[in-house]
DRENSE-201600 format. One record per residue (C-alpha): x, y negated, z; residue in three letters; residue number from 1. Coordinates in Angstrom, 1 decimal, m for minus. Each point is the difference from the previous one (the first is absolute). Layout:
DRENSE-201600
+--------+--------+--------+---------+-----+
!      u !      v !      w ! residuo ! num !
+--------+--------+--------+---------+-----+
!      X !      Y !      Z !     ALA ! NUM !
...
+--------+--------+--------+---------+-----+
This chain:
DRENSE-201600
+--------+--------+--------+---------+-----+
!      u !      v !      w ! residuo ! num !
+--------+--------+--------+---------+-----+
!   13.9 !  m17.9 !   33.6 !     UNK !   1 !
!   m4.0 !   m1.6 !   m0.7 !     UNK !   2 !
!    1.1 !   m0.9 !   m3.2 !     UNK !   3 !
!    1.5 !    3.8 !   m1.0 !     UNK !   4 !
!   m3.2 !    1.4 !    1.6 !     UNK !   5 !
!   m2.4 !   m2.9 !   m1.8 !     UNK !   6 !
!    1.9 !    0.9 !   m3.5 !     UNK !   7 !
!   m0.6 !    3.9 !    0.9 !     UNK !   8 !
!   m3.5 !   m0.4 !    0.7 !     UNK !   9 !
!   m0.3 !   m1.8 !   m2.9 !     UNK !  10 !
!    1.5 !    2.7 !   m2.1 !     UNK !  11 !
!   m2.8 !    2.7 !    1.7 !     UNK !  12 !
!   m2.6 !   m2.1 !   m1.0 !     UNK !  13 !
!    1.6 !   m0.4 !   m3.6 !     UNK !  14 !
!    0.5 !    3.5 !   m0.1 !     UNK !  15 !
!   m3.4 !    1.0 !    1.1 !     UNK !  16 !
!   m1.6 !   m2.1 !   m2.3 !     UNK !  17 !
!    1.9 !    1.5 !   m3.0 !     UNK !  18 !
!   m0.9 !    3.6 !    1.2 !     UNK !  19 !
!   m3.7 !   m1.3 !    0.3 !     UNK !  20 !
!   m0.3 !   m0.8 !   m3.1 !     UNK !  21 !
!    2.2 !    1.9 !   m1.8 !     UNK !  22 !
!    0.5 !    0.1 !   m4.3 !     UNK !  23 !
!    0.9 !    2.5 !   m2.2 !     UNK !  24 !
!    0.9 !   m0.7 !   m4.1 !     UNK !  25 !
!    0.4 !    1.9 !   m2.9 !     UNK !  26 !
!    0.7 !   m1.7 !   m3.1 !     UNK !  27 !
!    0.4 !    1.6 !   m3.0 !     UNK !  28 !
!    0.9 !   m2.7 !   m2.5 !     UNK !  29 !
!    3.5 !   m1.2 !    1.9 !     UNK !  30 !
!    1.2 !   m3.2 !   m0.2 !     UNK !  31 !
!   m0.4 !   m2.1 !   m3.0 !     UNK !  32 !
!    3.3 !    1.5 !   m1.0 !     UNK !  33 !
!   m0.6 !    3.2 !    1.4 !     UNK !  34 !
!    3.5 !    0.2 !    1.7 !     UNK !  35 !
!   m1.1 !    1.0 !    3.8 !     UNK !  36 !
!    1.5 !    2.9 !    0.9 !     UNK !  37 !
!   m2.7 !    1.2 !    2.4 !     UNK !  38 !
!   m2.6 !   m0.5 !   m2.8 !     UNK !  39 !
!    2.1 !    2.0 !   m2.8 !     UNK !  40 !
!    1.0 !    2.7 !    2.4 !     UNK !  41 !
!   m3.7 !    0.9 !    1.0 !     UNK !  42 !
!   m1.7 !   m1.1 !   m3.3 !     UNK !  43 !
!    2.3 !    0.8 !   m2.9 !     UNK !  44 !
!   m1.0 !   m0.2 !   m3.7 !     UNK !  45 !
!   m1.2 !    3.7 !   m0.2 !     UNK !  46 !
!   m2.4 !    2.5 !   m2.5 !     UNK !  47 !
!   m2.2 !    0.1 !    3.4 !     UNK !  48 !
!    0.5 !    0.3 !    3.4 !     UNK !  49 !
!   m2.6 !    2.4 !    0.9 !     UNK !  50 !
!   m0.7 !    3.6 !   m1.9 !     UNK !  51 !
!   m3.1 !    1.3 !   m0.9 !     UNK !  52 !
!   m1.8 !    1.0 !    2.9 !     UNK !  53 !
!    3.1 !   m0.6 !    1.9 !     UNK !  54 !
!    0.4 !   m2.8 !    3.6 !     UNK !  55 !
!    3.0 !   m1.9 !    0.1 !     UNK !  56 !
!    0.7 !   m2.1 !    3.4 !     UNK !  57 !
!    2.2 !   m3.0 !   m0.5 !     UNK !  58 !
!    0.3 !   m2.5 !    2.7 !     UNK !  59 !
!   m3.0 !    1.1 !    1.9 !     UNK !  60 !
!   m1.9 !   m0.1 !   m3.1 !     UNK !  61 !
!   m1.7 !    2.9 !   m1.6 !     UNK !  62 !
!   m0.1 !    0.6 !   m3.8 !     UNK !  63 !
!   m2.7 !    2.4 !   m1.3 !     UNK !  64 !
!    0.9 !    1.2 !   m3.8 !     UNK !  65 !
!   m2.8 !   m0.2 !   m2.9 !     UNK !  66 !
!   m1.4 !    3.6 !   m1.2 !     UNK !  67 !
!    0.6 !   m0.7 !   m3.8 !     UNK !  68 !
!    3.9 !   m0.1 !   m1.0 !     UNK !  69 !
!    2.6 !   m1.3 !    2.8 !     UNK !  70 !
!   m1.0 !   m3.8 !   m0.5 !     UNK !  71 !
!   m1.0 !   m1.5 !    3.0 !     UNK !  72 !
!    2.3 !   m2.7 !    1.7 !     UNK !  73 !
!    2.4 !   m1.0 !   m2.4 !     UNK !  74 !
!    1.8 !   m2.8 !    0.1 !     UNK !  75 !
!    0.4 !   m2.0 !   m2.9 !     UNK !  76 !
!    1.7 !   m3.8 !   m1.0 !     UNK !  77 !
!   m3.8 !   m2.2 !   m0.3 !     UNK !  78 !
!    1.8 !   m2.6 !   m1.5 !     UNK !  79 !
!   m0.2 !   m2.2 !    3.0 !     UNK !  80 !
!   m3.4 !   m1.2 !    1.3 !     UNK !  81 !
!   m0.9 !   m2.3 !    2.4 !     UNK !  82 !
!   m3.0 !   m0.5 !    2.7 !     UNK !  83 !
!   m0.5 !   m3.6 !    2.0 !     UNK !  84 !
!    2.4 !   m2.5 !   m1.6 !     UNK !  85 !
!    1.0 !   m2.8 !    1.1 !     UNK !  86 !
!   m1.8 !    0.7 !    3.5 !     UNK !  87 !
!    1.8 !    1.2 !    2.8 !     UNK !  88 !
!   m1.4 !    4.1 !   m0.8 !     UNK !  89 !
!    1.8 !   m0.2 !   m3.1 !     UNK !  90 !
!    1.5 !    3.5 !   m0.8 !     UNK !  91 !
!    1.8 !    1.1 !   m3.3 !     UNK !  92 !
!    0.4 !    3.5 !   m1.3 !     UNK !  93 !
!    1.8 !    1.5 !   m2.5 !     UNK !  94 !
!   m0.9 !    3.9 !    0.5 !     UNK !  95 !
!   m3.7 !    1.8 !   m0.1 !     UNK !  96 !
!   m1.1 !    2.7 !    2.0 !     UNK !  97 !
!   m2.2 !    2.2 !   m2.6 !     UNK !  98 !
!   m2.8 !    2.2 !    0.8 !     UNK !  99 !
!    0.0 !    1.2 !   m3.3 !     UNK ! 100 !
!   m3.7 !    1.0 !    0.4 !     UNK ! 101 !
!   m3.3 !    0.0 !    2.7 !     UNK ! 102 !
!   m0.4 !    2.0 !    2.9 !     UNK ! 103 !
!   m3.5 !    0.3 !   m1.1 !     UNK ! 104 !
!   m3.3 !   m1.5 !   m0.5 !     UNK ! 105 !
!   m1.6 !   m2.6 !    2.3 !     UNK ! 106 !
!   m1.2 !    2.5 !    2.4 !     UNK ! 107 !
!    3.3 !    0.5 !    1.3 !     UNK ! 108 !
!    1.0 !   m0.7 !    3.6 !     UNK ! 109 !
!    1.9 !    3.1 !    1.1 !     UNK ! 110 !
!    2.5 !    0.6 !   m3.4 !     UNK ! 111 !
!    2.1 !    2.9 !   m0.4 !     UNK ! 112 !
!    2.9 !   m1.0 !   m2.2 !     UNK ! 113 !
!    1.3 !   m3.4 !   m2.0 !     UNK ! 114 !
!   m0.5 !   m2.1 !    3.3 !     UNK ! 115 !
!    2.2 !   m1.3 !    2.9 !     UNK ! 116 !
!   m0.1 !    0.1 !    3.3 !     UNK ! 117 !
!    1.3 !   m1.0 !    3.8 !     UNK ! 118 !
!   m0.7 !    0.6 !    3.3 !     UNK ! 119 !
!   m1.0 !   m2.8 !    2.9 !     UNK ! 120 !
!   m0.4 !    0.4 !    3.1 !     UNK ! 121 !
!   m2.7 !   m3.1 !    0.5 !     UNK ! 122 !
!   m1.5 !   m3.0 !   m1.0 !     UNK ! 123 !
!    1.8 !   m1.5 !   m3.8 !     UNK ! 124 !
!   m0.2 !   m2.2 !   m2.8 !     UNK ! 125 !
!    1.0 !    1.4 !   m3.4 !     UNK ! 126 !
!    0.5 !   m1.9 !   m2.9 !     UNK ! 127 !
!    1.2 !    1.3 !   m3.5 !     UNK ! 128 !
!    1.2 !   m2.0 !   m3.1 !     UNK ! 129 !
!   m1.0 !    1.7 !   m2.8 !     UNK ! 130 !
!   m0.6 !    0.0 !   m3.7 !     UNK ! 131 !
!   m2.4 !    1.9 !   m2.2 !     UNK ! 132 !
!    1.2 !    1.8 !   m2.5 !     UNK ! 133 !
!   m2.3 !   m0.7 !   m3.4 !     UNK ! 134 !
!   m3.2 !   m2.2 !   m0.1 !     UNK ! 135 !
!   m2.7 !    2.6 !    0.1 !     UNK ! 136 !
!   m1.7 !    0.1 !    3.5 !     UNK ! 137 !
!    1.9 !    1.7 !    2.9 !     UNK ! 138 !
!   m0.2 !    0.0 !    3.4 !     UNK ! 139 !
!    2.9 !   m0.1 !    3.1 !     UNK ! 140 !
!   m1.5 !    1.3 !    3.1 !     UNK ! 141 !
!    1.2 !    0.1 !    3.7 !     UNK ! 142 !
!   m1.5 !    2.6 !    2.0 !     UNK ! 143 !
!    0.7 !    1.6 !    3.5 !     UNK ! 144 !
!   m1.3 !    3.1 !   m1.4 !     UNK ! 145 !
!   m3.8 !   m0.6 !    1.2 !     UNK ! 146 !
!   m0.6 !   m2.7 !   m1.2 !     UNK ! 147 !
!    1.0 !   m2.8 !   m2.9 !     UNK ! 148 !
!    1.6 !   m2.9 !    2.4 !     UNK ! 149 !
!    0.4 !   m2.0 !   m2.5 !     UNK ! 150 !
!    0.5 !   m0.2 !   m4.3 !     UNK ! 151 !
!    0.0 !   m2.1 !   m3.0 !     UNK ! 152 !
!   m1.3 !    0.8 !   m3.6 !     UNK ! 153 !
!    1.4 !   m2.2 !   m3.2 !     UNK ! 154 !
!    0.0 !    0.0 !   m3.5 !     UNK ! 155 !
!    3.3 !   m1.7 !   m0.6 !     UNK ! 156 !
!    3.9 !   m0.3 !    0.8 !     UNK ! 157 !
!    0.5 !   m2.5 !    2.2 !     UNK ! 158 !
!    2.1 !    0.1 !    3.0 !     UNK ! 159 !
!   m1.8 !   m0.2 !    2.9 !     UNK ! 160 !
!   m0.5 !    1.5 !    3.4 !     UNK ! 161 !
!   m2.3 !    1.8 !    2.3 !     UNK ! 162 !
!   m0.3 !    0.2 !    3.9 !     UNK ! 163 !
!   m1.1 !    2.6 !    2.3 !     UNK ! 164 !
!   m0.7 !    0.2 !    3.3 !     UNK ! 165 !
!   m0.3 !    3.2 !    2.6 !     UNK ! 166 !
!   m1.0 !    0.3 !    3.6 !     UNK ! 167 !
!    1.8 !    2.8 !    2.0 !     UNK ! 168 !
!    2.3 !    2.9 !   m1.0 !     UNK ! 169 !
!    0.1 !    1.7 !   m3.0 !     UNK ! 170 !
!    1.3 !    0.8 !   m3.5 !     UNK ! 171 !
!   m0.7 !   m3.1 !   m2.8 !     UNK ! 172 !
!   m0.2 !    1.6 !   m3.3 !     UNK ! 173 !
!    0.7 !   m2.2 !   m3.1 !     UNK ! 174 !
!   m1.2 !    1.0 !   m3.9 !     UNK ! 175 !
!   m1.6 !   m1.1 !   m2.9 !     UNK ! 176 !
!   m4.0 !    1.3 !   m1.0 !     UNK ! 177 !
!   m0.4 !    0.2 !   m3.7 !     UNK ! 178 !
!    2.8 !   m0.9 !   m1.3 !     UNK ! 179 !
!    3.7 !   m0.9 !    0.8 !     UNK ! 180 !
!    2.0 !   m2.9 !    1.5 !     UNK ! 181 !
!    3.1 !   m1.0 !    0.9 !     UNK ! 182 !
!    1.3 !   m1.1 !    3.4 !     UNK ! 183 !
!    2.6 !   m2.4 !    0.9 !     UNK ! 184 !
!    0.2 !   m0.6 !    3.7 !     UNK ! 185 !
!   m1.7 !    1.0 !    3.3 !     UNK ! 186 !
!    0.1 !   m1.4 !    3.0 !     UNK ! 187 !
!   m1.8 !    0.9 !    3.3 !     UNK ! 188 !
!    0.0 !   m2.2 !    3.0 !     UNK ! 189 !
!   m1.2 !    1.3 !    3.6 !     UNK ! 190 !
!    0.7 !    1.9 !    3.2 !     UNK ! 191 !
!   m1.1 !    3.5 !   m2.0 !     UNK ! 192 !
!    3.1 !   m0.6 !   m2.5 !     UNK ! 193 !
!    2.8 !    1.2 !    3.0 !     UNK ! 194 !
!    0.0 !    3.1 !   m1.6 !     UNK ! 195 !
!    1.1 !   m1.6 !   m3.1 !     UNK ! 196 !
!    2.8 !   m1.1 !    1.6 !     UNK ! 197 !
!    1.0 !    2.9 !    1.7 !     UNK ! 198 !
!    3.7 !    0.9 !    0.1 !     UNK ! 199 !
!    1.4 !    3.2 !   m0.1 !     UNK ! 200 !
!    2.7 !    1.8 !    2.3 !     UNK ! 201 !
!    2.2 !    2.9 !   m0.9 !     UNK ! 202 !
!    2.5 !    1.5 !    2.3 !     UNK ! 203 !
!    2.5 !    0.9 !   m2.2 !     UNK ! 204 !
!    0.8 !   m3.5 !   m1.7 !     UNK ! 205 !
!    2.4 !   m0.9 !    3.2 !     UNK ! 206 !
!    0.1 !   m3.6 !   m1.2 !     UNK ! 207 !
!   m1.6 !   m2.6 !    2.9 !     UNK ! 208 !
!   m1.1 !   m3.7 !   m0.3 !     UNK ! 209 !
!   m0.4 !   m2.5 !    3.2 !     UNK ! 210 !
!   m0.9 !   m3.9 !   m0.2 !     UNK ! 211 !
!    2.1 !   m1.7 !    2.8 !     UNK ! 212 !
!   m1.1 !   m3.7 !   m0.5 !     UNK ! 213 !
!    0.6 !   m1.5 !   m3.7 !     UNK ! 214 !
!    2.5 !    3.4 !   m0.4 !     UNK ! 215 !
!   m1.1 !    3.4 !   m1.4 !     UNK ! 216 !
!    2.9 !    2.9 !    1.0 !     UNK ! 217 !
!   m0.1 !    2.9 !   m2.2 !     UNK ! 218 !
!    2.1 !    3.1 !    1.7 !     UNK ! 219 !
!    0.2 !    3.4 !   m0.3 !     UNK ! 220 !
!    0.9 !    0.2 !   m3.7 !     UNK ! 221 !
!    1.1 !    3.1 !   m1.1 !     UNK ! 222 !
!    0.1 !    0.4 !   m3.6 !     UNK ! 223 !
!   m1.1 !   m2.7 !   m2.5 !     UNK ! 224 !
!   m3.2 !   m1.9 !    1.0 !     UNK ! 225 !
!   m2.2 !   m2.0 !   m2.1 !     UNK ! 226 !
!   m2.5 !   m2.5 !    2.6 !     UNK ! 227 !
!   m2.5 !   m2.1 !   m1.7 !     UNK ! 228 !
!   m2.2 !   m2.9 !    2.0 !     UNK ! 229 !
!   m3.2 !   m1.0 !   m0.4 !     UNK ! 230 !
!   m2.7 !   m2.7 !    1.8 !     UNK ! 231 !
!   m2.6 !    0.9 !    1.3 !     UNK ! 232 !
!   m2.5 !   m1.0 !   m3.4 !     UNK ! 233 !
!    2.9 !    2.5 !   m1.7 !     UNK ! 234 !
!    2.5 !   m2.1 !   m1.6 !     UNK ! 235 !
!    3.2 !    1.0 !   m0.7 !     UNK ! 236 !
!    2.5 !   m2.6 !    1.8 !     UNK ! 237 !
!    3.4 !    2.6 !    0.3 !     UNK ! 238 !
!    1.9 !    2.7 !   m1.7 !     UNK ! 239 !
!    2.8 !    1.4 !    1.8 !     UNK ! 240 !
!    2.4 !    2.3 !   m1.1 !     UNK ! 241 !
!    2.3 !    1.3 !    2.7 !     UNK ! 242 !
!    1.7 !    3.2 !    1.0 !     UNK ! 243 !
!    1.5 !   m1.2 !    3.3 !     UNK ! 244 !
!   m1.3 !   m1.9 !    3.3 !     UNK ! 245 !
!   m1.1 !   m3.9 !   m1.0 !     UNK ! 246 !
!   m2.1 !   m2.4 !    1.3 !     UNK ! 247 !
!   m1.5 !   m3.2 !   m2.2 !     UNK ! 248 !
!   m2.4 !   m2.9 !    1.6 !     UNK ! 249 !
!   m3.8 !   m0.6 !   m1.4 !     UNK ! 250 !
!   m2.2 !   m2.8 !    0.7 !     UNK ! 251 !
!   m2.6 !    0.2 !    3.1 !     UNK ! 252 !
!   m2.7 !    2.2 !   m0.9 !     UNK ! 253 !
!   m1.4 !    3.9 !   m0.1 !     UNK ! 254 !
!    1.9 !    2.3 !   m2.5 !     UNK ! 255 !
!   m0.5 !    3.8 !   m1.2 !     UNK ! 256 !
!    3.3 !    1.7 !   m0.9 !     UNK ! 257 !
!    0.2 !    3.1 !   m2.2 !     UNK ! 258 !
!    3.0 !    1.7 !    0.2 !     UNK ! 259 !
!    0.7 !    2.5 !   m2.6 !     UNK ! 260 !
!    2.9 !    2.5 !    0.0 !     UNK ! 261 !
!    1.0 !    3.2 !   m1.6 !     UNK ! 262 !
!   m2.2 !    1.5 !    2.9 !     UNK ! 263 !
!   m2.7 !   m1.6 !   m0.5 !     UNK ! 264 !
!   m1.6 !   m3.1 !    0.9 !     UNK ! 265 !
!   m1.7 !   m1.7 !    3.0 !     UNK ! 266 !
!   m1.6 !   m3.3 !    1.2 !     UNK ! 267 !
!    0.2 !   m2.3 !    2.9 !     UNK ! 268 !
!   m1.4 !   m3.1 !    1.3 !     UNK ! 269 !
!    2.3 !   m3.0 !    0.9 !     UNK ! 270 !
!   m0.8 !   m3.7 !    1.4 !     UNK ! 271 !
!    2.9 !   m2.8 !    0.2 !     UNK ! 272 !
!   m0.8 !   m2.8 !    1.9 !     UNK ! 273 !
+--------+--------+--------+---------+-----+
């Protein structure tokens, strides 16, 4: 019995300091092969994935179209580019995310279209790998929308990457001054990214998950059910196909499920032990 209740209370604290200091991803580029489901299914090779003067929310992130012609955001084979090798940061793209343009001059802080954004609900560190787009002199801002937190002005192509850092809630917007870039990953690290990482719940996907130990039961299934799992940093680690009651064992750790059926789709949180 100590030992089940010292392995417990060493799960809390494990689990408490996960929630503490919680991380959200987006990487456009994919995997050196770009074969990761999750990656393709939110960032495909598209024209652009925001209209002009149009806002486009995927995964908690908000996409802001250009206001000259339908170009911002598209994603686009860069050849394969690297940032950090042979250190233990080392990261590998193969896909861009373009601006295709500025979201102003210099003076910008608040922009109104060509820009991203998210939501935090307190203190976070950003940081975006990024490209620029030509050699003539641009700039890639951060900005909470009073004020520049933090930005970066070059004159070449180089991979490299630049880090941000916000006190408190609010919304992080993300553009370039000037001219355009391209983007290639963000990651934000914190206790404000929870709400990156929220999950969603709809009634009408019957579909339920529990964690019992190493064991994850899926029942309810009514009609054919599609349930993907991801860490916590958002890795895909399952696909599962099913369209009856099964159950499948996962490693110790904290899991989002997203189940998606012909009535629509939901999320849940799951621990094994």
């Amino acid at each position: 019995m100590k030992t089940k209740l010292l392995f417990l209370s060493l799960l809390m604290v494990a689990f408490t300091v996960t929630t503490n200091a919680q991380t959200k991803v987006w990487d456009f580029g994919g995997d050196p092969t770009y074969t990761s489901a999750a990656q393709i299914a939110l960032w495909p090779i598209v024209a652009f994935s925001a209209a002009e003067n149009t806002t486009v929310v995927k995964d908690n992130l908000s996409l802001v179209g250009d206001n000259s012609g339908d170009k911002f955001g598209k994603i686009e084979n860069a050849g394969g580019k690297t940032w950090d090798a042979g250190t233990s940061d080392e990261y590998t793209a193969i896909n861009r995310f373009k601006f295709e343009g500025s979201a102003g001059d210099l003076t910008v802080v608040l922009p109104t279209y060509s820009y991203l954004s998210f939501d935090v609900t307190g203190d976070v560190d950003v940081k975006i790998w990024y490209r620029a787009s030509g050699d003539s002199e641009r700039t890639l801002q951060v900005s909470d929308g009073t004020n520049i937190l933090s930005s970066i002005t070059t004159l070449n192509q180089d991979p490299g990457t630049l880090s941000a850092s916000k006190t408190g809630a609010g919304t992080i917007y993300i553009f370039g001054a000037g001219n355009s870039f391209n983007l290639y990953k963000i990651e934000v690290k914190g206790t404000g990214a929870d709400a990156l990482l929220s999950v969603k719940t709809n009634t009408a996907v019957k579909t339920s998950m529990k964690a019992i130990g190493d064991r994850i039961f899926v029942s309810n299934v009514d009609t054919n059910t599609e349930i993907h799992i991801y860490s916590i940093t958002g890795a895909l680690v399952k696909k599962i196909n099913t369209n009856k009651n099964t159950d499948f064992t996962m490693k110790t750790g904290l899991w989002i499920a997203k189940i998606k059926t012909d009535k629509g789709e939901k999320s849940l949180k799951l621990i094994t032990e």
